[in-house]
TIVEX-990338 format. One record per residue (C-alpha): z negated, x negated, y; residue number from 1. Coordinates in nm, 2 decimals. Example, Ala and Ser with C-alpha at 12.3 -4.5 7.8 and 13.67 -1.06 7.14 Angstrom:
2
> pz; px; py; nr
> -0.78; -1.23; -0.45; 1
> -0.71; -1.37; -0.11; 2
END
This chain:
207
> pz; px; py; nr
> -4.10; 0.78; -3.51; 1
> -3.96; 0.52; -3.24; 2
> -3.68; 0.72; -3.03; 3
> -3.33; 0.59; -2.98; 4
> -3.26; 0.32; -2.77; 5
> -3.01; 0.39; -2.49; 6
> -2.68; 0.16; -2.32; 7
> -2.71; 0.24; -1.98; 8
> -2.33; 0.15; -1.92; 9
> -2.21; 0.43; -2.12; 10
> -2.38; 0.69; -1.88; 11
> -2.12; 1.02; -1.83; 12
> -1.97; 1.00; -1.51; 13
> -2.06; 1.33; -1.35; 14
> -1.94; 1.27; -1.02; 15
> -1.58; 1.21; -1.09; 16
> -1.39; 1.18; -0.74; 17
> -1.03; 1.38; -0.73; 18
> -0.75; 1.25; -0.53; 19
> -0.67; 1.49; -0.24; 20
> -0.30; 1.62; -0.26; 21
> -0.17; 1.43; 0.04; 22
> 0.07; 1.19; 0.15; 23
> 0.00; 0.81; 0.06; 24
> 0.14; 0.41; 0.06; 25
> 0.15; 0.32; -0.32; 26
> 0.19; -0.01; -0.46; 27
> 0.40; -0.02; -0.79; 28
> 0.22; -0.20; -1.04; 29
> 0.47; -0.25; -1.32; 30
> 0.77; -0.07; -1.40; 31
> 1.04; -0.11; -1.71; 32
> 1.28; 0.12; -1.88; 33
> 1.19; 0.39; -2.14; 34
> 1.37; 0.59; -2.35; 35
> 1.29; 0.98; -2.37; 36
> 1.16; 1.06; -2.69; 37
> 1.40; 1.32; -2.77; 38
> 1.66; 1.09; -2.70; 39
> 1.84; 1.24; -2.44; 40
> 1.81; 0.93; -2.19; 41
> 1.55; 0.69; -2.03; 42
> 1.36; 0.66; -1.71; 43
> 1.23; 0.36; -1.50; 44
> 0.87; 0.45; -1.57; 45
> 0.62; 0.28; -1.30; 46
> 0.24; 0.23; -1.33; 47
> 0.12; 0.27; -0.96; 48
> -0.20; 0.26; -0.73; 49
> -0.28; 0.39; -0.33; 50
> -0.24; 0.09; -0.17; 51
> -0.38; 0.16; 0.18; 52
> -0.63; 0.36; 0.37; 53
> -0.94; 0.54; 0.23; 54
> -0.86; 0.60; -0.16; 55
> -0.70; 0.22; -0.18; 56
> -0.70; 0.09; -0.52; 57
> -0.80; 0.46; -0.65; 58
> -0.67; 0.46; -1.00; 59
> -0.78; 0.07; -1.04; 60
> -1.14; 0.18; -0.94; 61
> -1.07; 0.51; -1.27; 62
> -0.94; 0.24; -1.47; 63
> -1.23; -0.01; -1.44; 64
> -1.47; 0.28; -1.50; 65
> -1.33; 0.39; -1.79; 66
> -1.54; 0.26; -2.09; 67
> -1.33; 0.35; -2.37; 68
> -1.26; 0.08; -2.57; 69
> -0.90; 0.21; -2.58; 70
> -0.83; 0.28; -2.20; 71
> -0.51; 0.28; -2.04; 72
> -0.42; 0.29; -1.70; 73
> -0.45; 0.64; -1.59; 74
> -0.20; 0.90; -1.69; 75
> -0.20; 1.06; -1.34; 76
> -0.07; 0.72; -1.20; 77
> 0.25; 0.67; -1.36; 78
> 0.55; 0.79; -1.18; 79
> 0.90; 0.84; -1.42; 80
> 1.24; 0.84; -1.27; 81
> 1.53; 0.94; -1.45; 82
> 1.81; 0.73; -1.49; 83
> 2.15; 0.90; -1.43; 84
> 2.48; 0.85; -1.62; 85
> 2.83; 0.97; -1.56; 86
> 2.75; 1.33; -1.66; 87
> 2.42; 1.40; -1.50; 88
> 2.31; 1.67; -1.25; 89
> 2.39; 1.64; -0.87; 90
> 1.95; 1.64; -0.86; 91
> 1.90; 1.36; -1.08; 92
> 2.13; 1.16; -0.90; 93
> 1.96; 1.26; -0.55; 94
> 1.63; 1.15; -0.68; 95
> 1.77; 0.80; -0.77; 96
> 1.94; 0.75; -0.45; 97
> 1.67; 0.87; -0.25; 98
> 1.43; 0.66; -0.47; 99
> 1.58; 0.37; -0.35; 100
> 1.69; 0.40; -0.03; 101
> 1.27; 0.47; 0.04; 102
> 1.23; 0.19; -0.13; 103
> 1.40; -0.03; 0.04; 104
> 1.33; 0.11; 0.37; 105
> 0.98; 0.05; 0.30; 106
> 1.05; -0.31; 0.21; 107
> 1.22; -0.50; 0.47; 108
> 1.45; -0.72; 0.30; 109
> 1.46; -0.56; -0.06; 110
> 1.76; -0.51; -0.19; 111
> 1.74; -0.34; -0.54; 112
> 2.02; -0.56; -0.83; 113
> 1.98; -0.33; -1.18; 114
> 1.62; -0.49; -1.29; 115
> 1.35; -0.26; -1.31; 116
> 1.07; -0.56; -1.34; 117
> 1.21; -0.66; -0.92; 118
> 0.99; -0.34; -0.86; 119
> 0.70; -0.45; -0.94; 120
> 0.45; -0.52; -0.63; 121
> 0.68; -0.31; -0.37; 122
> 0.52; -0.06; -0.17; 123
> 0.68; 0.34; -0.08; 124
> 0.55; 0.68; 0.00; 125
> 0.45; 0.88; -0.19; 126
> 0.42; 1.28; -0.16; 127
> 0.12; 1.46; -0.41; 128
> 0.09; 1.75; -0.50; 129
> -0.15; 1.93; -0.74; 130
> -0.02; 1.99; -1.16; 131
> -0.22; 2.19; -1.40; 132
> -0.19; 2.15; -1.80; 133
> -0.41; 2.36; -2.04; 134
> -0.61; 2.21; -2.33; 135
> -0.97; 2.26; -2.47; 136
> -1.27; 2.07; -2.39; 137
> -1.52; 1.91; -2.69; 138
> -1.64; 2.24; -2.79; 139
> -1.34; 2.45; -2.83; 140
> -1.30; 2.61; -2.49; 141
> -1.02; 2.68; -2.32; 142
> -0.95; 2.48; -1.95; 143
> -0.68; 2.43; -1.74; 144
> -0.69; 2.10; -1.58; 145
> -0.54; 1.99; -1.23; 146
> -0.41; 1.69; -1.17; 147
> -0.28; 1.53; -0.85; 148
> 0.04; 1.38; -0.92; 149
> 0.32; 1.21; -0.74; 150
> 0.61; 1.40; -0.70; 151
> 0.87; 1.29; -0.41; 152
> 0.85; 0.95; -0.23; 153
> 0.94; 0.89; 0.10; 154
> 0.91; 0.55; 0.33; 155
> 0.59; 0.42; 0.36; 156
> 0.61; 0.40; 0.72; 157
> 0.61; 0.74; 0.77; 158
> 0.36; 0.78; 0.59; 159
> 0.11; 0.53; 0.82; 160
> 0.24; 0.73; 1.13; 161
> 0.14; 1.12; 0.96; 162
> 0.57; 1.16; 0.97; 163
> 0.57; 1.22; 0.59; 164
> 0.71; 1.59; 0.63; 165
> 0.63; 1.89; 0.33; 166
> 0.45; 1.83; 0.05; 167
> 0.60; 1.94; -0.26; 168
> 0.48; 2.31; -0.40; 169
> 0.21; 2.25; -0.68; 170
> 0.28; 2.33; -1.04; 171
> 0.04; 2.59; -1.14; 172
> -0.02; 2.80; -1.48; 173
> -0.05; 3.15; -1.37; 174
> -0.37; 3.31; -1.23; 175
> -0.50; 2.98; -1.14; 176
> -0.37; 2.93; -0.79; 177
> -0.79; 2.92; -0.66; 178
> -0.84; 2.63; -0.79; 179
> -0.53; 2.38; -0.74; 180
> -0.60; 2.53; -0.37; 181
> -0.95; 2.35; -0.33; 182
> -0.79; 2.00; -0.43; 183
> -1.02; 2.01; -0.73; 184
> -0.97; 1.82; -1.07; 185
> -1.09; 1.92; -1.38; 186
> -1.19; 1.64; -1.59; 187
> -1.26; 1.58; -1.97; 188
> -1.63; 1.61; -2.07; 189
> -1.68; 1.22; -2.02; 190
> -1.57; 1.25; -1.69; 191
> -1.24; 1.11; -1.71; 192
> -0.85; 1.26; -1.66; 193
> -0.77; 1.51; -1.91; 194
> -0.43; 1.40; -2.08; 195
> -0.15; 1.65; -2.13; 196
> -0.15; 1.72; -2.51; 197
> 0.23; 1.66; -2.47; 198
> 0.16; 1.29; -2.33; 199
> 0.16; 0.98; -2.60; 200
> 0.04; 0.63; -2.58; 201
> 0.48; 0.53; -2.59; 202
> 0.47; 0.76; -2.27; 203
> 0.18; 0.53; -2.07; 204
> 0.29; 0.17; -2.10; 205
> 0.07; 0.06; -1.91; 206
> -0.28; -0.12; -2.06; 207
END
């Protein structure tokens, strides 16, 4: 009986690198506007990537290593701000402001007029931390996943000269504080970012 042959591109990746929860100089890739889904708003969402320093071009390196024939560009580097209106929360206004006013600090000469699409290309700092979801791998077992995400930005300059301040707490499921401590990332059986079961293709634009 002749054995199977073998695509030696398709190997599992079992060596899957996590991004350290840190401070970084990311490069916006895209951006547009999104509605919520439960229709209660939108949000400027913006496919990113580390732009500088040791983990530069980190998520296109994920992406181009994915070998699903469906692959996105990965969940982990999209960043969503909310868009406030007359009757939102003192926070959500705070977080556009601040938004950008790093922006623009970290841009000399950009000067933000209403169009999400200007955003595209612009560097900012941005602060990580680590977020943990729960799910099930391929045979049924339950795992909580960690996920370095980008939570606060901040002006990219300051993050070149270590002057980034706090990083934001992590998000963590209970009892699993070890883990998200060690920087670790728990990763789908094929070796790639486990999705939040909440997450959609509507909710990563970005192919």
């Amino acid at each position: 009986m002749a054995l199977p042959t073998y695509d030696k591109s398709k190997r599992r990746k079992s060596n899957f690198e996590a991004l350290p929860k840190d401070a970084y100089v990311v490069r916006i890739m895209n951006a547009k506007e999104v509605p919520y889904q439960n229709g209660t708003g939108s949000c400027i969402s913006m496919a990113f990537d580390i732009a500088e320093g040791e983990y530069k071009d980190f998520y296109k390196k994920q992406f181009e290593g994915n070998t699903n024939e469906d692959k996105k560009w990965p969940f982990d580097a999209v960043f969503r701000l909310g868009i406030p209106d007359d009757n939102s929360e003192n926070w959500k206004w705070d977080n556009w402001n601040s938004f950008f006013a790093d922006l623009e600090d970290s841009n000399n000469g950009f000067r933000f007029q209403g169009d999400p699409a200007s955003i595209k290309g612009k560097l900012i700092g941005g602060k990580f931390h680590i977020e943990q979801t729960e799910g099930t791998d391929r045979n049924g077992n339950h795992r909580i996943y960690n996920h370095t995400r980008l939570k606060w930005t901040c002006v990219a300059e300051d993050v070149r000269k270590g002057k980034a301040g706090t990083l934001p707490y992590d998000k963590l499921i209970s009892g699993d504080s070890a883990d998200a401590q060690q920087n670790t990332m728990q990763t789908t059986p094929d070796g790639f970012v486990k999705i939040p079961d909440s997450a959609t293709e509507e909710e990563i634009p970005f192919d």
